[in-house]
Backbone as ProteinMPNN parsed JSONL, in Angstrom:
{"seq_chain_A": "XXXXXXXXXXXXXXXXXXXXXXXXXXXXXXXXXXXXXXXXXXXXXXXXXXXXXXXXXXXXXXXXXXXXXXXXXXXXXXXXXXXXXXXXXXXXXXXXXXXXXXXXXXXXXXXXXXXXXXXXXXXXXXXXXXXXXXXXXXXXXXXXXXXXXXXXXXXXXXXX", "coords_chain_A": {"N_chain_A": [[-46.614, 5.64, -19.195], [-44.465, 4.138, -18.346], [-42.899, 3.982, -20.158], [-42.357, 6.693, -21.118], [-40.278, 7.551, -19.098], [-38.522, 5.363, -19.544], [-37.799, 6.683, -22.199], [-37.199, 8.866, -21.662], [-34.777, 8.403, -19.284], [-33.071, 7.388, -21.123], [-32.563, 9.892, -22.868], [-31.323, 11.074, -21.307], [-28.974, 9.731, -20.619], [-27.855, 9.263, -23.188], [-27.147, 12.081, -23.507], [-25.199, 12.599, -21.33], [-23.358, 10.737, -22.513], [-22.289, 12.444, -24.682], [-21.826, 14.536, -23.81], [-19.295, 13.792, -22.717], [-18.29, 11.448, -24.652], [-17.951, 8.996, -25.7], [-14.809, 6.888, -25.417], [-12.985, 4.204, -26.47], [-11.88, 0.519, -25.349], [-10.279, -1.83, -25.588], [-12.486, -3.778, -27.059], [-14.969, -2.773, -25.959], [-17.149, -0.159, -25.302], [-16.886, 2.874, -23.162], [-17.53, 5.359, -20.709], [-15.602, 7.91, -19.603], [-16.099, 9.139, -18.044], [-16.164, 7.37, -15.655], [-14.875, 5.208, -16.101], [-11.439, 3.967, -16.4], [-8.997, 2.947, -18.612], [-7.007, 0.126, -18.908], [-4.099, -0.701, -20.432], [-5.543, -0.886, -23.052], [-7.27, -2.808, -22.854], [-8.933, -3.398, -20.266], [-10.881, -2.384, -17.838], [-11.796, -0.152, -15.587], [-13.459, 0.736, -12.891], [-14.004, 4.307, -11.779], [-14.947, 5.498, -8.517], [-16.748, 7.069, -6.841], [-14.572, 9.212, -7.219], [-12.341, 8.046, -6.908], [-9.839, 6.81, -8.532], [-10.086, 3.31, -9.733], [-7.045, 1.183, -10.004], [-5.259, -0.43, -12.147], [-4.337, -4.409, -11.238], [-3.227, -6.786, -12.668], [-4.703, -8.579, -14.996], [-7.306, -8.892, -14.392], [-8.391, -7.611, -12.094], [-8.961, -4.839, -10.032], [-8.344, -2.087, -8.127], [-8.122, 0.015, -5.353], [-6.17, 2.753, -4.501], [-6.062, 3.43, -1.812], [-6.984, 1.214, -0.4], [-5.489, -1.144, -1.316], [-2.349, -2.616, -2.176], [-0.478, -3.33, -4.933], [1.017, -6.438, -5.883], [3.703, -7.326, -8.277], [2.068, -6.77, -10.798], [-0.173, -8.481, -10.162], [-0.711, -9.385, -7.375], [-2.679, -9.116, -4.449], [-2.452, -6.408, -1.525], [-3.889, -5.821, 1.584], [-4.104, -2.383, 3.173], [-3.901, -1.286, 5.861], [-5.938, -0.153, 8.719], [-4.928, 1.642, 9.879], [-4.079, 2.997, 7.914], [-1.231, 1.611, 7.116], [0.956, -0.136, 4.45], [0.38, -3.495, 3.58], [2.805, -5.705, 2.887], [3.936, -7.898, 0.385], [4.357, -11.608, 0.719], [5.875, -13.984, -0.555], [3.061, -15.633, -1.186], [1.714, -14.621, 0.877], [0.282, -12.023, 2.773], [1.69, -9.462, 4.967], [2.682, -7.771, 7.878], [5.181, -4.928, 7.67], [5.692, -4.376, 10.671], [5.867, -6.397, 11.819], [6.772, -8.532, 10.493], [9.29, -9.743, 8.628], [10.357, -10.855, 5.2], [12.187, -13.151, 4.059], [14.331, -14.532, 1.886], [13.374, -17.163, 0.794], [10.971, -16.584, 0.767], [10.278, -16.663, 2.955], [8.149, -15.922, 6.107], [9.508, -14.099, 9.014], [9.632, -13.914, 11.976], [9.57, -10.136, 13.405], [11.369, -9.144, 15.854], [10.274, -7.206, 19.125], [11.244, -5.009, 19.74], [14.485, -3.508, 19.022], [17.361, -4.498, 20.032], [19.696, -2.939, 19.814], [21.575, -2.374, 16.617], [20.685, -2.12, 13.321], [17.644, -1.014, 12.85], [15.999, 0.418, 10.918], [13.449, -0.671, 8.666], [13.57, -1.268, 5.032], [11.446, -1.284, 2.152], [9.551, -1.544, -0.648], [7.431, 0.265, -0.12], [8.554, 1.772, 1.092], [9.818, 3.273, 4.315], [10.5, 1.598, 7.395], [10.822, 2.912, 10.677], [11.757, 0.773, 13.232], [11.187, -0.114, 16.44], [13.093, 0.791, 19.664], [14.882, -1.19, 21.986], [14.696, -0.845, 25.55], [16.49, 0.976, 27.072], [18.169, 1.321, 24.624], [18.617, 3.886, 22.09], [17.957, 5.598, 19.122], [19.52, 6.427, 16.78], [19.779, 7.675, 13.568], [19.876, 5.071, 11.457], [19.599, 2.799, 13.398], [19.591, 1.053, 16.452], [21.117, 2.086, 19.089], [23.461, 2.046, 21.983], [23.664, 4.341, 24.488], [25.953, 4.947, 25.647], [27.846, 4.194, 24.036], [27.66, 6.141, 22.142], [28.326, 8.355, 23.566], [30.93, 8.305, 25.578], [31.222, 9.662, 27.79], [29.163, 10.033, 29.426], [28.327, 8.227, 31.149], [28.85, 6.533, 33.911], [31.443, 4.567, 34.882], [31.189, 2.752, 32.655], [28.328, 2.103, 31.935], [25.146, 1.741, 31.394], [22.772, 4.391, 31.885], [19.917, 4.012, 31.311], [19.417, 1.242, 31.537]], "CA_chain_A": [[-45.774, 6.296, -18.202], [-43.581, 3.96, -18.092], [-42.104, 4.409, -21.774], [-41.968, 7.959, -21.316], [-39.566, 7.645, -18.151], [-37.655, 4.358, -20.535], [-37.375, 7.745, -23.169], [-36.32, 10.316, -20.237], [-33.383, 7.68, -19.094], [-32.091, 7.125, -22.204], [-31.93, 10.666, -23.258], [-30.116, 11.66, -20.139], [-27.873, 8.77, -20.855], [-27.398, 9.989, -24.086], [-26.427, 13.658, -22.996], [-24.168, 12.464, -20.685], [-22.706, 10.32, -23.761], [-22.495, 13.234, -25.928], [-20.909, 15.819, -23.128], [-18.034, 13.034, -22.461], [-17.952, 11.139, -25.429], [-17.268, 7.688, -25.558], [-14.091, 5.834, -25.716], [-12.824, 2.347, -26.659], [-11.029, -0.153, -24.498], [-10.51, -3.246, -26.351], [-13.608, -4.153, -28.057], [-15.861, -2.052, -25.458], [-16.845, 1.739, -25.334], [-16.612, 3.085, -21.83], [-17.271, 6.777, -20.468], [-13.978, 7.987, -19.372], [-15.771, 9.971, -16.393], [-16.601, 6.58, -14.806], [-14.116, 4.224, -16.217], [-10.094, 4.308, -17.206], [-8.855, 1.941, -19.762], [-5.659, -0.088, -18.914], [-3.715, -1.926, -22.02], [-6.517, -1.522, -24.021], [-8.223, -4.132, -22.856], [-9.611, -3.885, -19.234], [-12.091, -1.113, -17.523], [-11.435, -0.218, -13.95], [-14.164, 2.17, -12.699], [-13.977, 5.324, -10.619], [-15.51, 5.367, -7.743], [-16.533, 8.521, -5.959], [-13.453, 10.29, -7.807], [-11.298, 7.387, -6.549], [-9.958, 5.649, -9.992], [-9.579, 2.338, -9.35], [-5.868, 0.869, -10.696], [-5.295, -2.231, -12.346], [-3.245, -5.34, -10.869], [-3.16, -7.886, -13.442], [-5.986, -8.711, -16.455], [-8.809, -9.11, -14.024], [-8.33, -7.215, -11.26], [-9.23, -3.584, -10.029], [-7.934, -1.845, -6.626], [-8.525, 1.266, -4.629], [-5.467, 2.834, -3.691], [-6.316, 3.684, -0.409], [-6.975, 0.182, 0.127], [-4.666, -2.228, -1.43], [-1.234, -2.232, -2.841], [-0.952, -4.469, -5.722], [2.704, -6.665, -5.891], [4.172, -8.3, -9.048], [1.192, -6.945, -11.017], [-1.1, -9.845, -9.779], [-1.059, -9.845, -6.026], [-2.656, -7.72, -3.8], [-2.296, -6.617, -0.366], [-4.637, -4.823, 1.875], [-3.925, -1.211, 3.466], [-4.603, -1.682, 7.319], [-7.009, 0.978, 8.801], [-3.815, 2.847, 10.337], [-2.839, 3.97, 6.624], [-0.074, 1.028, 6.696], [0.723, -0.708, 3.597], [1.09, -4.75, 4.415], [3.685, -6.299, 2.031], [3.838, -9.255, -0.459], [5.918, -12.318, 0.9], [5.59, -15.145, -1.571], [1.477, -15.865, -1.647], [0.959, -14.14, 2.053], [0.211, -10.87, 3.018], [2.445, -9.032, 6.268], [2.692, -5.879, 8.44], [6.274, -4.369, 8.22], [6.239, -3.874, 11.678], [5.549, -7.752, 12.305], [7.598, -9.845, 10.067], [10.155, -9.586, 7.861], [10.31, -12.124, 4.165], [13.526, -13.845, 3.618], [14.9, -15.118, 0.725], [13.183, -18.513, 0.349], [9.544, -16.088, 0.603], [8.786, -17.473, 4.284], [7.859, -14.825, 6.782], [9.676, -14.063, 9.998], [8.65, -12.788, 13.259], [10.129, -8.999, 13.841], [11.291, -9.506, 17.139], [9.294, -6.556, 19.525], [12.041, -4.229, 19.522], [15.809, -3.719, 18.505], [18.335, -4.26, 20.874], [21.297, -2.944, 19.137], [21.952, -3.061, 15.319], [19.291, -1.627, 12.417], [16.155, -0.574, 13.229], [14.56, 0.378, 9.762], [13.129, -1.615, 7.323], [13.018, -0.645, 4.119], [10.533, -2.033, 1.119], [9.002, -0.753, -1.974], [6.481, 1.16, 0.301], [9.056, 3.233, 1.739], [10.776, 2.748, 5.33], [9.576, 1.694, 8.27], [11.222, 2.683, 12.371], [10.891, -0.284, 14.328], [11.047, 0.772, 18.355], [14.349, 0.064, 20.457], [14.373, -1.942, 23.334], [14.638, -0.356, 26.558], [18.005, 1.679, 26.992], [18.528, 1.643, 23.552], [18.466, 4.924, 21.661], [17.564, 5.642, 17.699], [20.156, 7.472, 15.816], [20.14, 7.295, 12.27], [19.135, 3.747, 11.172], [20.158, 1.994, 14.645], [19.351, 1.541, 18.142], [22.595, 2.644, 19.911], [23.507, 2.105, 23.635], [24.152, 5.908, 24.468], [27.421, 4.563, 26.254], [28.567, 3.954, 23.047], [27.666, 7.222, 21.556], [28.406, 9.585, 24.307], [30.898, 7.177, 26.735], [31.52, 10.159, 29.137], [28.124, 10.562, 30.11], [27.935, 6.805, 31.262], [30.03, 6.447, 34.744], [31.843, 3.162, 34.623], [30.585, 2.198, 31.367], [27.189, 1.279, 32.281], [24.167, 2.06, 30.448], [21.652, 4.927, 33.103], [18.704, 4.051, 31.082], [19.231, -0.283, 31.691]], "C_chain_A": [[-44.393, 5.644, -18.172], [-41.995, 3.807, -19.491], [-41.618, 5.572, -21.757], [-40.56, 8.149, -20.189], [-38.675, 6.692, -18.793], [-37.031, 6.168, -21.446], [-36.631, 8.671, -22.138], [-35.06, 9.47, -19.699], [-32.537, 7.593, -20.502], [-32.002, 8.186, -23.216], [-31.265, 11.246, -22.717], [-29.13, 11.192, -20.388], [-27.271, 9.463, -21.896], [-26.785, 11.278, -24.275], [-25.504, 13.365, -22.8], [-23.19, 11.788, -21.61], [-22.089, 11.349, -24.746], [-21.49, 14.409, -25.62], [-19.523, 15.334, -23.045], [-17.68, 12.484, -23.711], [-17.323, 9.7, -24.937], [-15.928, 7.282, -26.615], [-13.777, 4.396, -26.495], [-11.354, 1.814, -26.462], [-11.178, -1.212, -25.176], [-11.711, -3.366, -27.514], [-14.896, -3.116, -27.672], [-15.856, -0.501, -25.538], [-17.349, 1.729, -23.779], [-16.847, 4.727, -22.173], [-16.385, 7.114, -19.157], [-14.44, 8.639, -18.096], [-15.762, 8.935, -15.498], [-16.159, 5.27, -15.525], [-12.501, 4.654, -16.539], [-9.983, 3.218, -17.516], [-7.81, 1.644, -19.091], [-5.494, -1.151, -19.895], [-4.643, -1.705, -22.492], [-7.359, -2.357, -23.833], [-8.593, -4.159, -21.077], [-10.352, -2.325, -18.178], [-11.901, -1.297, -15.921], [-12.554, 0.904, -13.66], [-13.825, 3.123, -11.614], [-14.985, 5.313, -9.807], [-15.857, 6.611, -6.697], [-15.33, 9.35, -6.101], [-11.96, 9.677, -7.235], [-10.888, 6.583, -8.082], [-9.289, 4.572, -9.817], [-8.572, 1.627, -10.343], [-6.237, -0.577, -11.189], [-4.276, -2.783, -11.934], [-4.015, -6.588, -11.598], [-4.506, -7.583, -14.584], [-7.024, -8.724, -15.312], [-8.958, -8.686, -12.476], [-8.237, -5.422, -10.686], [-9.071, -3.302, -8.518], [-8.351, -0.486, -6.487], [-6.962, 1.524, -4.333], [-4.967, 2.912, -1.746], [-6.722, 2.46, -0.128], [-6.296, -1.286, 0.276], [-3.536, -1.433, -2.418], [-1.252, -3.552, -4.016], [1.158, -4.697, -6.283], [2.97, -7.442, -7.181], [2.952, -8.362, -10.317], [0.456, -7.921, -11.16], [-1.57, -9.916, -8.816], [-1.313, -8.587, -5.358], [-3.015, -7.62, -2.525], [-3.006, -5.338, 0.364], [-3.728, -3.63, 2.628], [-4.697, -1.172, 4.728], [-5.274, 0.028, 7.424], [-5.978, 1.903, 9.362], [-3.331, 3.494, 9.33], [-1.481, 3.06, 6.247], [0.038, 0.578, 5.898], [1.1, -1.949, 3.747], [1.952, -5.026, 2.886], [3.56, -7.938, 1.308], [4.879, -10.089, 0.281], [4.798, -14.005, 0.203], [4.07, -15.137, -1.718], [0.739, -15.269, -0.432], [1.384, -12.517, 2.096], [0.74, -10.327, 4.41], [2.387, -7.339, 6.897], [4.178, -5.989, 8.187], [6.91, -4.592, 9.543], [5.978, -5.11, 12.989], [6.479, -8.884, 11.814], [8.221, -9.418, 8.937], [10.188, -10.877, 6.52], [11.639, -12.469, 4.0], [13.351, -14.417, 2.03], [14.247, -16.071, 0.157], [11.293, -17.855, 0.255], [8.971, -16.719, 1.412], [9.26, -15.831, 5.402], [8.855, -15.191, 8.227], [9.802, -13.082, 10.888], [10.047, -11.775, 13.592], [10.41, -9.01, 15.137], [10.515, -7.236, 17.878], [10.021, -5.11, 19.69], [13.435, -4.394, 19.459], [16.836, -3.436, 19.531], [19.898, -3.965, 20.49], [21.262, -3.238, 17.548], [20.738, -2.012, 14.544], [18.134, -1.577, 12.525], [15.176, 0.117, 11.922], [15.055, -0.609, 8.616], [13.013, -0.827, 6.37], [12.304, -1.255, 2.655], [10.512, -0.792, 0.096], [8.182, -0.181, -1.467], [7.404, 2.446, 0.725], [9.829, 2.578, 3.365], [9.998, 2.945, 6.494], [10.576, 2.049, 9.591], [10.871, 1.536, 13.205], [11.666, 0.159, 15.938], [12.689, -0.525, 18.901], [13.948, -0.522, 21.669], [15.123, -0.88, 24.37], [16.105, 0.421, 26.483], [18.779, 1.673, 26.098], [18.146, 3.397, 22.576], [18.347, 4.854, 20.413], [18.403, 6.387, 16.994], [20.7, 7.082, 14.896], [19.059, 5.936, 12.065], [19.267, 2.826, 11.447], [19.826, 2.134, 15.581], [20.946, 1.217, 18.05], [22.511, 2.681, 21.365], [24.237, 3.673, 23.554], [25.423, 5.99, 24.871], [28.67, 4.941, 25.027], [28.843, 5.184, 22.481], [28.444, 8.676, 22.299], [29.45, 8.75, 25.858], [31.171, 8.506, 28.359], [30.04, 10.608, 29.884], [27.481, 9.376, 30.82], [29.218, 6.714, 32.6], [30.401, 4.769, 34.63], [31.434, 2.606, 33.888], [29.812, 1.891, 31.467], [26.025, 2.294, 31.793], [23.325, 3.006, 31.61], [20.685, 4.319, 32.502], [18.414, 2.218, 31.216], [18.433, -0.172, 33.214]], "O_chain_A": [[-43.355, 6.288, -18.022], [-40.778, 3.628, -19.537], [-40.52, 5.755, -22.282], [-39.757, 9.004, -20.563], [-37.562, 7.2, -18.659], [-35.925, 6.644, -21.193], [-35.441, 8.987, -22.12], [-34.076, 10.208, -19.749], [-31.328, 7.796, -20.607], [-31.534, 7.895, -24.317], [-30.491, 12.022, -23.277], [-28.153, 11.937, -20.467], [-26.301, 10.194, -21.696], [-25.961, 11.489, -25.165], [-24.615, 13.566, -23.628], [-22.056, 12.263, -21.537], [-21.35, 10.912, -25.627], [-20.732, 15.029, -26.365], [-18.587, 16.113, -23.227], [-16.625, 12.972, -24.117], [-16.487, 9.443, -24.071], [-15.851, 7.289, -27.844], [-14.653, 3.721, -27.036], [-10.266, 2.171, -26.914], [-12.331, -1.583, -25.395], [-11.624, -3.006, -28.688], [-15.674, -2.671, -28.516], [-14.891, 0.229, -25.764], [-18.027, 0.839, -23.266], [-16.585, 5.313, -23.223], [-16.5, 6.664, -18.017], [-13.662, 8.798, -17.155], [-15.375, 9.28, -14.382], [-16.939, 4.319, -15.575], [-12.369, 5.801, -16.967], [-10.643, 2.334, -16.97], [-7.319, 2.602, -18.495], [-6.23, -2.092, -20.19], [-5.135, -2.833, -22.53], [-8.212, -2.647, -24.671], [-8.433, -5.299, -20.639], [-9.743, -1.255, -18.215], [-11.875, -2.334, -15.258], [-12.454, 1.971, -14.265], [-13.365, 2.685, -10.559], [-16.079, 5.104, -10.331], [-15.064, 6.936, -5.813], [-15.035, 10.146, -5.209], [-10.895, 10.28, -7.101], [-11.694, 5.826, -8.623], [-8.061, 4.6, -9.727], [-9.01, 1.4, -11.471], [-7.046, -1.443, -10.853], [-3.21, -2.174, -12.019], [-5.038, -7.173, -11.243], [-5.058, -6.51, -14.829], [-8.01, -8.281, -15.903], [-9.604, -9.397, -11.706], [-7.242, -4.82, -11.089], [-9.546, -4.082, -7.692], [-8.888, 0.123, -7.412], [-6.367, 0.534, -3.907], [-4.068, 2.607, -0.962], [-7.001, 2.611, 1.062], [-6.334, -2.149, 1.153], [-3.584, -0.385, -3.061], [-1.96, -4.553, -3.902], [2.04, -3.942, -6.694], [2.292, -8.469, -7.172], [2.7, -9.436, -10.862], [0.324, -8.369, -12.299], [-2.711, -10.372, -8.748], [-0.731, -7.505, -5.431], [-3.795, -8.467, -2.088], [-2.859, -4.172, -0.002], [-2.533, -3.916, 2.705], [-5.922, -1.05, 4.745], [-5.183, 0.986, 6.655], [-6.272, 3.095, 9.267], [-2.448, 4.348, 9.421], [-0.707, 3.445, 5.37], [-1.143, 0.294, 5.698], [2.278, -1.99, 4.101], [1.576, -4.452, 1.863], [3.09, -8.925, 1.874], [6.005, -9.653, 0.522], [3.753, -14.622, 0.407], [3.782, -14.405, -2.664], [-0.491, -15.258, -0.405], [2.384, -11.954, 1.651], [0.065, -10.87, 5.285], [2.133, -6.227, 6.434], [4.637, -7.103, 8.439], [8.091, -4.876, 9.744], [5.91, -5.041, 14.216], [6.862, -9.862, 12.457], [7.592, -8.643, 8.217], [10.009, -12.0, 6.989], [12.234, -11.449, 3.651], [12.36, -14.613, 1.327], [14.354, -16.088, -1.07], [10.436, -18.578, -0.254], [7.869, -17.26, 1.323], [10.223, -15.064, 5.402], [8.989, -16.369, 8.557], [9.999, -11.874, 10.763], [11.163, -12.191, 13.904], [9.37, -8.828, 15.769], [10.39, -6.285, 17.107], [9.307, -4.11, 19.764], [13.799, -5.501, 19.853], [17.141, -2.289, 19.856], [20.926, -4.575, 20.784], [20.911, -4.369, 17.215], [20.024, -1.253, 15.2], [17.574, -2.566, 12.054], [13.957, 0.279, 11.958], [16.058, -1.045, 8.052], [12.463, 0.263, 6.532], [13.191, -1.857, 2.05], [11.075, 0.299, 0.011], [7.599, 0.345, -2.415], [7.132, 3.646, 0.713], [10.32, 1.45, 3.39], [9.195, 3.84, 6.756], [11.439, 1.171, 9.567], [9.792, 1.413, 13.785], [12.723, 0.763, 16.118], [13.081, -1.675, 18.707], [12.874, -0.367, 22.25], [16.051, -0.174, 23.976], [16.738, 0.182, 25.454], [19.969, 1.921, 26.293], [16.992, 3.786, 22.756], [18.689, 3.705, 20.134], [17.772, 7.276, 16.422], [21.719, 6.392, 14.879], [17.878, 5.828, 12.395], [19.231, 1.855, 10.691], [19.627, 3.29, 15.954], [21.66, 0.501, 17.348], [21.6, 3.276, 21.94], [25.109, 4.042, 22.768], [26.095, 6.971, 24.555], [29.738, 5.554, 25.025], [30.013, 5.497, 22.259], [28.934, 9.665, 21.756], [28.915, 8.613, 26.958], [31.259, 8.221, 29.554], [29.958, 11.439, 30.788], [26.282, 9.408, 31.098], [30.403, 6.82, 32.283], [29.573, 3.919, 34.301], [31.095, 1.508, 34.33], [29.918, 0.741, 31.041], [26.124, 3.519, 31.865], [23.101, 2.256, 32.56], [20.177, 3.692, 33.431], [17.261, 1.838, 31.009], [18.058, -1.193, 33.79]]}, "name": "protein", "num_of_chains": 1, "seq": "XXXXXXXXXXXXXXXXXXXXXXXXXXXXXXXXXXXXXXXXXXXXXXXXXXXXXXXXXXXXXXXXXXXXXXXXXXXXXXXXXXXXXXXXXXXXXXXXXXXXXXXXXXXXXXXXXXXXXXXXXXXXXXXXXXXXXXXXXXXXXXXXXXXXXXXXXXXXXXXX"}
């Protein structure tokens, strides 16, 4: 019985070999419905019709779950859909800290009182929230005074 079910797996296998046809990734053969090759040399499998990317020689991602920086490093994909960002060897929200120059993290203050209000990365651009009687137009909080001064009696902000 249990030979005959050994023979029944490994002619299914074989079908399925035969309908797809095997590949070769480096040295290995792979079936292309349930692997993709990158360089030649490394096998990432699909996963429920997700095909997992490569970041670096030995490493395999989900899109929907990580972003992968500097092919090497990779950074998870919070459960809101956000993508966190590379800063030197740590991983960040956008909408938390900003990387400087020297690749050290610093704290986004909680909203923008005046001045630029989006970030923008290799993910794309983020809105960060104005502070209180600040307004959003364009890619700035703006005191509305500023924007509109006749709607402001004695120069003074209504929404402070």
């Amino acid at each position: 019985m249990a030979r005959g079910f050994s023979l029944l797996l490994t002619a299914l296998v074989s079908a399925a070999v035969a309908v797809h046809g095997l590949q070769t990734c480096g040295s290995a053969q792979y079936d292309p419905s349930q692997y993709t090759c990158f360089n030649n040399s490394q096998l990432c499998p699909i996963v429920n019709g997700d095909a997992y990317q490569s970041c670096g020689p030995n490493q395999c991602y989900s899109k929907k779950q990580y972003t992968c920086f500097n092919g090497n490093f990779l950074c998870p994909v919070t459960s809101g859909g956000i993508a966190t960002q590379a800063c030197g060897n740590a991983c960040y929200s956008p909408y938390q800290y900003s990387c400087n120059a020297n690749n050290q993290l610093v704290p986004v203050p909680p909203c923008i009182a005046g001045g630029v209000n989006e970030v923008c990365n290799t993910q794309g651009c983020f809105q960060l929230p104005c502070c209180k009687g600040y307004i959003s137009i364009a890619d700035h909080c703006r005191d509305p005074c500023e924007v509109v001064p006749s709607s402001c009696p004695n120069g003074t902000n209504p929404l402070l």
